[in-house]
C-alpha positions, 0 to 999 in steps of 0.5 A: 530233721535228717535229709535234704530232699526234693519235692518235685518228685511228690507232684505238681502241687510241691513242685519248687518245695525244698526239703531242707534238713534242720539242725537240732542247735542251729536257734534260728528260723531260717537257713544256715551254712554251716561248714562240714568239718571245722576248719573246712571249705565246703558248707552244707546248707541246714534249717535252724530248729526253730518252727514258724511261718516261713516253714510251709509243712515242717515233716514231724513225727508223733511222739507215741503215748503223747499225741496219739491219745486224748484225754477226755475234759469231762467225765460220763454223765449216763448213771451205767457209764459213773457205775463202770468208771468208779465200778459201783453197783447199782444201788451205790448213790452216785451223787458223792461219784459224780460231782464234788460238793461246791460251795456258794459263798460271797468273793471278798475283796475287802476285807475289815481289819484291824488296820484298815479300820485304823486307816479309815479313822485316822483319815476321817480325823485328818478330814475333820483337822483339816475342815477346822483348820480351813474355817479358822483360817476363813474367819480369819481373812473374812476379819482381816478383809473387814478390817482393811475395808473399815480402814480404806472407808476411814482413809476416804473419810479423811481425804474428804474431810480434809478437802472440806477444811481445805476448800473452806480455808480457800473460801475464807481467805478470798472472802477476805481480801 
């Protein structure tokens, strides 16, 4: 993050490349002009800190002891090479060494406890509430139903009779006079 170079000089492949410097406290991706003094007219032209595609190879140097050595994922499989690492002899079991002991037990996701059984019962109390509550009520509109149909049929039965009455009166009067 120093000097502005040029990469004409480099070849043909970086001919149009700029080397501009990047500014540790400048927090943005692309160019900035920053004035050289405070106060002052001229501006010098810096890269903000901040690395991402528009840098086409951003010139970094390897932080010694944390990019140049790799640890490796797993350890040694060969019996010589657990025997080195741990510095066993050779009649030394390598099982303890090699592997940690695992064990296989079910995952639980559900675990019964006091409370949830609690829960549990109280909603199969609501349900049972709720189915009796639902079976009076049925009745209940099935005996108010019955009872609004017996009394349209006693309303209709009525009507008729009260038709015949009328019809045999008129019969009765025109047979009359």
């Amino acid at each position: 993050m120093a000097i502005e170079v040029s990469a004409d000089a480099l070849g043909e492949e970086w001919k149009g490349c700029q080397g501009f410097p990047m500014k540790q406290s400048v927090l943005t991706p692309g160019r900035v002009r920053l004035p050289r003094r405070t106060g002052g007219r001229k501006h010098k032209s810096v890269w903000g800190c901040i690395v991402d595609a528009n840098l086409s190879i951003p010139d970094l140097k390897d932080v010694p002891g944390l990019a140049d050595t790799t640890v490796p994922h797993l350890g040694p499989k060969r019996t010589s090479r657990i025997h080195k690492l741990f510095s066993l002899s050779k009649e030394d079991p390598l099982n303890r060494e090699a592997k940690k002991p695992r064990t296989k037990a079910p995952k639980i996701q559900r675990l019964v406890t006091p409370a949830v059984q609690q829960h549990k019962c109280q909603h199969i109390a609501l349900k049972k509430q709720c189915s009796k509550k639902n079976k009076k009520e049925a009745t209940e509109y099935a005996k108010l139903l019955a009872r609004r149909v017996k009394e349209a049929k006693e309303k209709c039965q009525d009507q008729i009779a009260k038709r015949c009455r009328l019809s045999s009166l008129r019969a009765s009067t025109s047979e009359s006079s």
